[in-house]
PLY file of the C-alpha trace (Angstrom):
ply
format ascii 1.0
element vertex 413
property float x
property float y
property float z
element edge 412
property int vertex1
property int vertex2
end_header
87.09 -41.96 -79.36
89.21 -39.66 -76.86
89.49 -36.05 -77.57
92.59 -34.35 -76.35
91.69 -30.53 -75.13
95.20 -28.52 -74.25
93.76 -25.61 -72.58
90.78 -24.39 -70.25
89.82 -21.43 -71.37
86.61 -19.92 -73.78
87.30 -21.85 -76.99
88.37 -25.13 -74.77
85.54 -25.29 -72.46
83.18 -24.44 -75.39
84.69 -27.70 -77.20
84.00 -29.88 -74.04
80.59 -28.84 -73.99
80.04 -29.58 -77.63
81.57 -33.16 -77.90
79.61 -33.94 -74.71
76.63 -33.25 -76.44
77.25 -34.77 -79.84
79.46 -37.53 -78.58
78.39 -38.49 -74.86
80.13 -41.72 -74.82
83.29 -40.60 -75.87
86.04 -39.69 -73.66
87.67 -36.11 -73.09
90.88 -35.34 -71.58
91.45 -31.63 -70.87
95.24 -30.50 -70.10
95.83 -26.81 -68.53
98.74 -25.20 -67.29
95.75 -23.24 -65.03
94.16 -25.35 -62.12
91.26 -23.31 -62.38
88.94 -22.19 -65.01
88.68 -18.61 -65.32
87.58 -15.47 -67.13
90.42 -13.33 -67.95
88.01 -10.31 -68.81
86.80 -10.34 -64.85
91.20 -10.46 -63.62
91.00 -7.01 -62.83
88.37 -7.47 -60.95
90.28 -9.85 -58.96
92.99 -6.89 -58.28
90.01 -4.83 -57.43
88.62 -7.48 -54.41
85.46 -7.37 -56.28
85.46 -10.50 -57.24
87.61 -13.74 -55.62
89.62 -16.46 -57.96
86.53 -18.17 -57.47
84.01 -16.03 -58.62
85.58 -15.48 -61.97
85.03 -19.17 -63.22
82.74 -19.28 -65.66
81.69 -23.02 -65.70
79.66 -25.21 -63.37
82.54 -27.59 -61.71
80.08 -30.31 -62.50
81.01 -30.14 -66.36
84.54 -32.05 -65.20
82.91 -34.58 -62.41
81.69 -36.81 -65.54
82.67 -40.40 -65.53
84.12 -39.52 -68.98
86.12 -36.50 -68.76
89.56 -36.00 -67.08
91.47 -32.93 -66.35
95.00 -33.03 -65.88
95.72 -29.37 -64.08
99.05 -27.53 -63.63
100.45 -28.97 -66.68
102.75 -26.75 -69.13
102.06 -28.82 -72.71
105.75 -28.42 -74.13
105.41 -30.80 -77.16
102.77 -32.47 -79.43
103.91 -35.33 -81.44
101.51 -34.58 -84.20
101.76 -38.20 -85.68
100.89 -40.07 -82.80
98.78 -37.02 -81.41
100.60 -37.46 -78.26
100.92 -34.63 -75.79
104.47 -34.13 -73.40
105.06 -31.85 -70.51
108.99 -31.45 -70.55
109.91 -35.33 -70.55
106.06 -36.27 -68.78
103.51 -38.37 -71.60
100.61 -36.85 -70.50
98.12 -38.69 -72.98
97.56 -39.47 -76.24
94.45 -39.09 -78.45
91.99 -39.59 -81.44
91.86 -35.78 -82.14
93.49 -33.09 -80.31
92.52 -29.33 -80.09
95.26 -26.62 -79.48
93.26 -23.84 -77.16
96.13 -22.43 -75.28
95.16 -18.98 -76.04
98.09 -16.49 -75.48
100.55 -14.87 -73.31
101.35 -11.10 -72.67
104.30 -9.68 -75.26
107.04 -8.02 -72.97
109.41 -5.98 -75.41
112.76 -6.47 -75.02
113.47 -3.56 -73.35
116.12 -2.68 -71.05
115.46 -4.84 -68.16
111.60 -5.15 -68.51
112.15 -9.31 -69.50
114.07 -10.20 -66.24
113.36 -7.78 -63.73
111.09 -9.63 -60.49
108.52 -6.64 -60.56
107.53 -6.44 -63.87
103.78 -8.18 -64.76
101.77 -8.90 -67.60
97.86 -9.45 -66.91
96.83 -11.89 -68.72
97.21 -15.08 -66.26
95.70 -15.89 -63.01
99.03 -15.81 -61.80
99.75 -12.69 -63.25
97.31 -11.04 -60.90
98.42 -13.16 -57.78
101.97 -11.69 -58.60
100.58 -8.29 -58.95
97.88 -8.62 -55.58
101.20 -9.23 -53.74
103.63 -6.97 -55.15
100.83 -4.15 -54.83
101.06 -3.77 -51.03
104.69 -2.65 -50.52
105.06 -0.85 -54.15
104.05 3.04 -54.02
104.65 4.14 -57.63
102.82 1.84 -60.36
104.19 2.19 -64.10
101.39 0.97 -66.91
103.15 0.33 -69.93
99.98 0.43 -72.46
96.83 2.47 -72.29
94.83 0.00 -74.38
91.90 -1.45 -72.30
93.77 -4.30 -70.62
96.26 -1.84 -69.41
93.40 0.65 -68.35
92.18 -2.61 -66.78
94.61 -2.74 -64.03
95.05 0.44 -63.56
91.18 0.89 -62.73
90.94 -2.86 -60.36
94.40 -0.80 -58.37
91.98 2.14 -57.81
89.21 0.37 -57.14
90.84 -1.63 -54.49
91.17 1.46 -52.11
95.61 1.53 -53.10
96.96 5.12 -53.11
99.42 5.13 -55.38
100.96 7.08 -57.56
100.35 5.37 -61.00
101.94 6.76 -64.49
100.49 5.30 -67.99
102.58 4.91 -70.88
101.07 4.99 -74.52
102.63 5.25 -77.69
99.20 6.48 -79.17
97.91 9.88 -78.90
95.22 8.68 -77.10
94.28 5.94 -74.35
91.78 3.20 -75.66
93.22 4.31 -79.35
91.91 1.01 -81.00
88.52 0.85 -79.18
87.53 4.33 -79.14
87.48 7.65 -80.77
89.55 11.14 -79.58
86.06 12.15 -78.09
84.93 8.92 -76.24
88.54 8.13 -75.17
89.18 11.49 -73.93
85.89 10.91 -71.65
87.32 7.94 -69.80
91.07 9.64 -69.42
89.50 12.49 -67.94
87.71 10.24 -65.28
91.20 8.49 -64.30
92.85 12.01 -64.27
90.91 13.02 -61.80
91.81 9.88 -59.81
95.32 11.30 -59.78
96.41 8.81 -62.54
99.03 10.89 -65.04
98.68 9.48 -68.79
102.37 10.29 -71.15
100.91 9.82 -74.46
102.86 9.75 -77.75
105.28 8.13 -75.87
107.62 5.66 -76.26
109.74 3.42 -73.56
113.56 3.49 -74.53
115.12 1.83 -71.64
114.87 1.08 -67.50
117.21 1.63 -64.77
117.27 -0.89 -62.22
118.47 -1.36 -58.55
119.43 -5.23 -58.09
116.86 -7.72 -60.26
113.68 -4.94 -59.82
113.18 -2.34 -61.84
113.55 1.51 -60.66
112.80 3.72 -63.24
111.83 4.00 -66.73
113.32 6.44 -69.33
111.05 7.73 -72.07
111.91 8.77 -75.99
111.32 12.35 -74.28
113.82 11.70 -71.96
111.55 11.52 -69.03
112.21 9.26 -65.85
109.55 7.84 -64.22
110.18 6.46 -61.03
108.37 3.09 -60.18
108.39 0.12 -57.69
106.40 -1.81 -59.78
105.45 -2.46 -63.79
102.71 -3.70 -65.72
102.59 -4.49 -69.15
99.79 -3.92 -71.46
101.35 -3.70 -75.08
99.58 -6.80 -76.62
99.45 -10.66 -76.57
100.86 -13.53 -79.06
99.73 -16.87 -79.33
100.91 -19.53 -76.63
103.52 -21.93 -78.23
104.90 -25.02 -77.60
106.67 -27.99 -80.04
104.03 -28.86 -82.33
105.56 -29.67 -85.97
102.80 -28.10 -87.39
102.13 -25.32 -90.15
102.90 -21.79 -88.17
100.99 -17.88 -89.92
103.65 -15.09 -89.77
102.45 -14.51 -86.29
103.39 -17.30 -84.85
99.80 -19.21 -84.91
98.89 -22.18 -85.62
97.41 -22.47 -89.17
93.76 -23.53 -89.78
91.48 -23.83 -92.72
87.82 -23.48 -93.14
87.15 -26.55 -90.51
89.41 -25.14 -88.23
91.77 -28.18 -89.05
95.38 -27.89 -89.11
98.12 -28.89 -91.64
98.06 -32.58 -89.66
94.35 -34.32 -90.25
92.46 -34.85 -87.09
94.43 -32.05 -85.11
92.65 -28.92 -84.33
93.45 -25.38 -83.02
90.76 -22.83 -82.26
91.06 -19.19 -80.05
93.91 -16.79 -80.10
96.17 -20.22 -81.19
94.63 -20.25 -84.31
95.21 -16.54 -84.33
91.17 -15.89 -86.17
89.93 -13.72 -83.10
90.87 -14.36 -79.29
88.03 -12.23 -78.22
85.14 -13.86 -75.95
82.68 -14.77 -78.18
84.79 -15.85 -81.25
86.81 -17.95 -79.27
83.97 -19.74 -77.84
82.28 -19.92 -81.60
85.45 -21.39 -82.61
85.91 -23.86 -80.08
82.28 -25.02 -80.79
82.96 -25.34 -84.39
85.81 -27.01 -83.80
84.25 -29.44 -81.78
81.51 -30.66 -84.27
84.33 -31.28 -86.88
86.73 -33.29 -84.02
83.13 -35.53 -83.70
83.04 -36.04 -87.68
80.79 -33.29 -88.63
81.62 -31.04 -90.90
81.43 -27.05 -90.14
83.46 -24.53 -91.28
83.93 -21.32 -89.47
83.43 -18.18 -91.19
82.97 -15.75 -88.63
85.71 -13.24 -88.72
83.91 -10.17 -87.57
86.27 -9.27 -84.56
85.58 -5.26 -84.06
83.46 -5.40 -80.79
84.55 -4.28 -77.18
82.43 -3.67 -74.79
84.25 -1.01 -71.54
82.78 0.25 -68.57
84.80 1.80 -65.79
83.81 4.70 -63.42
80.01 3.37 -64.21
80.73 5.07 -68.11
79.68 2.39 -70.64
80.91 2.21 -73.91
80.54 -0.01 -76.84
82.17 -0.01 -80.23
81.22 -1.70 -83.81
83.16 -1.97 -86.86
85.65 0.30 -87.89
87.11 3.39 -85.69
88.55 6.31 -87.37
86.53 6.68 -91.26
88.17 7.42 -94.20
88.00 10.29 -96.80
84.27 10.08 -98.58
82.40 8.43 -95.58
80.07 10.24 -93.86
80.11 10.70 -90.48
77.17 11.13 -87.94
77.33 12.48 -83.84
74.71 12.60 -81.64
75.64 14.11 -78.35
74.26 15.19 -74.85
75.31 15.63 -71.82
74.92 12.02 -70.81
75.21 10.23 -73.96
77.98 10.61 -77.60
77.03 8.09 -80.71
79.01 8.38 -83.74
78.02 6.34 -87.09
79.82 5.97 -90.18
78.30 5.10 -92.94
80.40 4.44 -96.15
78.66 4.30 -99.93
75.19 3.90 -97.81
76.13 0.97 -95.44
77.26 1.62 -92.05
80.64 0.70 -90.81
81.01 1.51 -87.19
79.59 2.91 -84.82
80.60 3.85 -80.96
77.75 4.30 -78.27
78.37 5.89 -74.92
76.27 6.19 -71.88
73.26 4.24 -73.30
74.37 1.47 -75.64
70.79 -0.28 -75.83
70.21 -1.17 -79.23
73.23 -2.43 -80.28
72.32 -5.92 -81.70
70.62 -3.75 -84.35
73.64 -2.36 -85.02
75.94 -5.30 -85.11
73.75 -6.97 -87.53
73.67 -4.37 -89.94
77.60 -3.13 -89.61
78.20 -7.31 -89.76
76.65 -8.44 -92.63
77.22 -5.20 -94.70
73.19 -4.08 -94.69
73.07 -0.98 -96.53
70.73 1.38 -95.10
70.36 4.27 -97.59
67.40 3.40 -99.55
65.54 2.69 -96.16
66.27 6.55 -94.93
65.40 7.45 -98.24
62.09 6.03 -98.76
60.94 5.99 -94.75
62.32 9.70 -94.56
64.27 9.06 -91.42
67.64 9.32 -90.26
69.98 6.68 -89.50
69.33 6.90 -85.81
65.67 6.56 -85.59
65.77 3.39 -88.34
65.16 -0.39 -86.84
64.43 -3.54 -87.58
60.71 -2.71 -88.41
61.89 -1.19 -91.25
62.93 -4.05 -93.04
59.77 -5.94 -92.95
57.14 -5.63 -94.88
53.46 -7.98 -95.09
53.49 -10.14 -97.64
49.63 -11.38 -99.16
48.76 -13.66 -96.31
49.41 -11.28 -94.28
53.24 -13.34 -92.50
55.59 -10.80 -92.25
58.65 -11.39 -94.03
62.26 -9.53 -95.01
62.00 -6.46 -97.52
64.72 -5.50 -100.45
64.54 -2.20 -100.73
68.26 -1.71 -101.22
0 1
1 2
2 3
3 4
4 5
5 6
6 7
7 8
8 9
9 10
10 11
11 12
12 13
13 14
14 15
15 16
16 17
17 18
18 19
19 20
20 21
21 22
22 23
23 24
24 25
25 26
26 27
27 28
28 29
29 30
30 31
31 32
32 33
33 34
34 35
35 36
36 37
37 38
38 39
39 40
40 41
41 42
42 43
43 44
44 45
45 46
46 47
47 48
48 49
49 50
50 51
51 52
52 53
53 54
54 55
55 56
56 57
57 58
58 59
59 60
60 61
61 62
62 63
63 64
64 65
65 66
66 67
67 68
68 69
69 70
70 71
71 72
72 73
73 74
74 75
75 76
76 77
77 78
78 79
79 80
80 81
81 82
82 83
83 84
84 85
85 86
86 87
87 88
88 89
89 90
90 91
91 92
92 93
93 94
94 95
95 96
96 97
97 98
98 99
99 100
100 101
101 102
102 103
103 104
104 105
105 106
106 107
107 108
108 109
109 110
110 111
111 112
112 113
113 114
114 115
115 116
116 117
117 118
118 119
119 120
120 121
121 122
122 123
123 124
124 125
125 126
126 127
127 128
128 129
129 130
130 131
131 132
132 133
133 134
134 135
135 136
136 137
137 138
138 139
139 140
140 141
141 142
142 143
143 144
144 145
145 146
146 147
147 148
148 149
149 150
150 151
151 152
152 153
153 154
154 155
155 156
156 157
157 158
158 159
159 160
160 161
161 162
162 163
163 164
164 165
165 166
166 167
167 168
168 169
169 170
170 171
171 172
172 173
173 174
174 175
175 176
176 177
177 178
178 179
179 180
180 181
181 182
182 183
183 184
184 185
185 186
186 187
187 188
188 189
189 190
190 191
191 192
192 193
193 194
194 195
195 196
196 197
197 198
198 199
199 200
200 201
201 202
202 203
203 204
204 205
205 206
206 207
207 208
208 209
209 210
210 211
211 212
212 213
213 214
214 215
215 216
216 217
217 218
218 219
219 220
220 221
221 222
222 223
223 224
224 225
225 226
226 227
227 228
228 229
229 230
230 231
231 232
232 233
233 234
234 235
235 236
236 237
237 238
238 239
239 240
240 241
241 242
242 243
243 244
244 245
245 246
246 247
247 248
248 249
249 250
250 251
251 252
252 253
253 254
254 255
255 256
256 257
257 258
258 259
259 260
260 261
261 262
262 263
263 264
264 265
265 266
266 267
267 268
268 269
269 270
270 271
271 272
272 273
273 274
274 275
275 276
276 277
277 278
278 279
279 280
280 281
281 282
282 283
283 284
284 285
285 286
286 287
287 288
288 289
289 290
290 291
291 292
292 293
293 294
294 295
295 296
296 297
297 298
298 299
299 300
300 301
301 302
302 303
303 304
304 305
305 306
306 307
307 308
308 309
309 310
310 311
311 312
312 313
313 314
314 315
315 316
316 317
317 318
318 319
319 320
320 321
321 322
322 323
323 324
324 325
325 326
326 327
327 328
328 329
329 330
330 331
331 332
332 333
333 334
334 335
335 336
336 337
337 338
338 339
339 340
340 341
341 342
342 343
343 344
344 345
345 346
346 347
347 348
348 349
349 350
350 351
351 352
352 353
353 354
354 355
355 356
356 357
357 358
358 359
359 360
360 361
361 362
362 363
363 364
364 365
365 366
366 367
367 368
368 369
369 370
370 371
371 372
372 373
373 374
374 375
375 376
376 377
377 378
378 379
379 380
380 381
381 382
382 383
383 384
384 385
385 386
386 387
387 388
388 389
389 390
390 391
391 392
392 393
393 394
394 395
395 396
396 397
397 398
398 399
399 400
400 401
401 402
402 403
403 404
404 405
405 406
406 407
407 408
408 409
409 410
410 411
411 412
């Protein structure tokens, strides 16, 4: 059989692995508009000078020297002719195959506003050649406008600081607070501090209304407030939407392509997996997906029904954070803070069974708490008959001996 891959990112790469290993003998084409493979969590990195283009792959180049496996690079997939399962660049037939995954991922939204669509220095950062574009630009340009404080846009601002730049840099968020999805007013407020006093200035509750321009770049930027903020160069951070491209097949509301269980579109034999499929685009999930995916292009049948999608993981300024579940609680749940001067953890815990929970400065022990906010493990019976609080519970407490003395899982819900 050949397997057509159109992409090369988590959720592709993870599908190559897997029909390698289920199906050595069949053959694999992978088609990329990227001519390398590469993380887009480490891009900032790249702005930075931490890390090169090169360090940031996160495959062995061996993986595409087998006899079996072909990679067509630099390609833009424009159509699929889902009948046929044929793939086109523009008028180019690129290949056609047995089964075909979609694992294009997804591209950075720019909001029609003012001239931020067509002006030459406005970025996204979601490519590798949205950081070449901004590596470049970055030199000449003196005043740096973020539009976004979410972590990717947080992202770049931190790899320009890191790189040594001194600029002036202004932040644009419609939230109240930077990070407002990841973190809470407390944790947030931690890391805006630390880029304050890097001479970053954040305008929060903010929206963008419109841009002035001089020629095709952008000048300045005009907030709801009325505000101008001068700039030489913009960066977008406001979200992401699933890559498209001519595909005749069954579209969500949000432009993705539709899956079911197996991860199997509305044409038979045609798969999508990763922010495509629109499930979850982070790490993780998209590799999971791409896996799964991959066992049901070889004829087996798994269905993917992992759709637990609240984790980010953030360190900048050496501050880590990590987040689990749900944010901000609602009325009834109880919430828990434990705080020093090094550390903040806040649980909540809702009818007995935690829901989130956000860990700064020492986030060892989360897997404990992924588990349990994951598969909806109440914990209130356990505090209850061990006499301890949430934070000093673990995974010895749901154990017990049985007769043989093997230990084995408790119910003591």
């Amino acid at each position: 059989m050949k397997h057509i891959i159109i992409g090369a990112g988590a959720a592709a790469i993870s599908a190559v692995k897997r029909i390698r290993k289920e199906k050595p003998e069949d053959n694999i084409v992978i088609i990329s508009q990227d001519e390398k493979v590469y993380s887009r969590c480490m891009l900032h990195k790249v702005i930075s000078g931490e890390r090169s283009e090169e360090n940031i792959n996160f495959v062995n180049d061996d993986l595409f020297n087998a006899p079996n496996i072909t990679w067509i690079r630099g390609k833009t997939v424009t159509k699929l002719d889902a009948e046929s399962k044929t793939v086109y660049a523009g008028e180019e037939k690129l290949d056609t195959g047995d089964t075909v995954l979609i694992a294009t991922g997804a591209n950075s939204v720019i909001p029609p506003i003012g001239e931020l669509k067509t002006a030459k220095n406005v970025f996204g950062l979601r490519h590798l050649h949205d950081v070449r574009a901004i590596v470049k630009n970055i030199k000449e340009a003196k005043r740096i406008a973020v539009i976004g404080g979410g972590l990717v846009g947080l992202d770049a601002v931190y790899g320009i600081l890191e790189a040594g730049e001194e600029k002036k840099i202004d932040v644009i968020e419609m939230a109240p607070r930077v990070l407002a999805i990841n973190l809470d007013e407390h944790a947030a407020g931690a890391y805006q501090k630390l880029f304050e006093q890097r001479g970053v200035q954040f305008h929060l509750s903010r929206k963008m209304v419109n841009t002035k321009s001089s020629g095709e770049y952008i000048s300045s930027l005009e907030l709801d407030d009325g505000t101008i903020i001068d700039c030489d160069m913009v960066i977008v951070a406001v979200g992401v939407s699933p890559a498209s491209f001519d595909n005749g097949l069954e579209l969500t509301e949000r432009r993705a392509v539709k899956v079911n269980e197996y991860l199997e579109t509305s044409v038979s034999g045609i798969y999508a997996a990763g922010d495509a499929a629109g499930l979850s685009g982070i790490w993780p999930n998209a590799k999971k997906q791409g896996d799964i995916a991959a066992y049901n292009m070889t004829g087996t049948k798994w269905a993917y029904d992992d759709l637990f999608a609240f984790k980010t993981t953030i360190n900048f300024f050496n501050l880590p954070s990590l987040s689990l579940g749900l944010i901000s609680p609602q009325e009834g749940d109880e919430v828990l803070v434990r705080e020093d001067r090094e550390n903040y953890r806040r649980l909540i815990i809702r009818e007995g069974t935690p829901v989130g929970i956000i860990l700064q400065g020492e986030i060892g022990g989360s897997g404990f708490w992924q588990h349990l906010i994951k598969n909806s493990i109440p914990i209130a019976n356990i505090c209850s008959k061990t006499g301890k609080s949430p934070w000093k519970i673990s995974y010895a407490d749901f154990f017990g001996l049985e007769d043989n003395g093997e230990y084995k899982w408790v119910s003591i819900q």
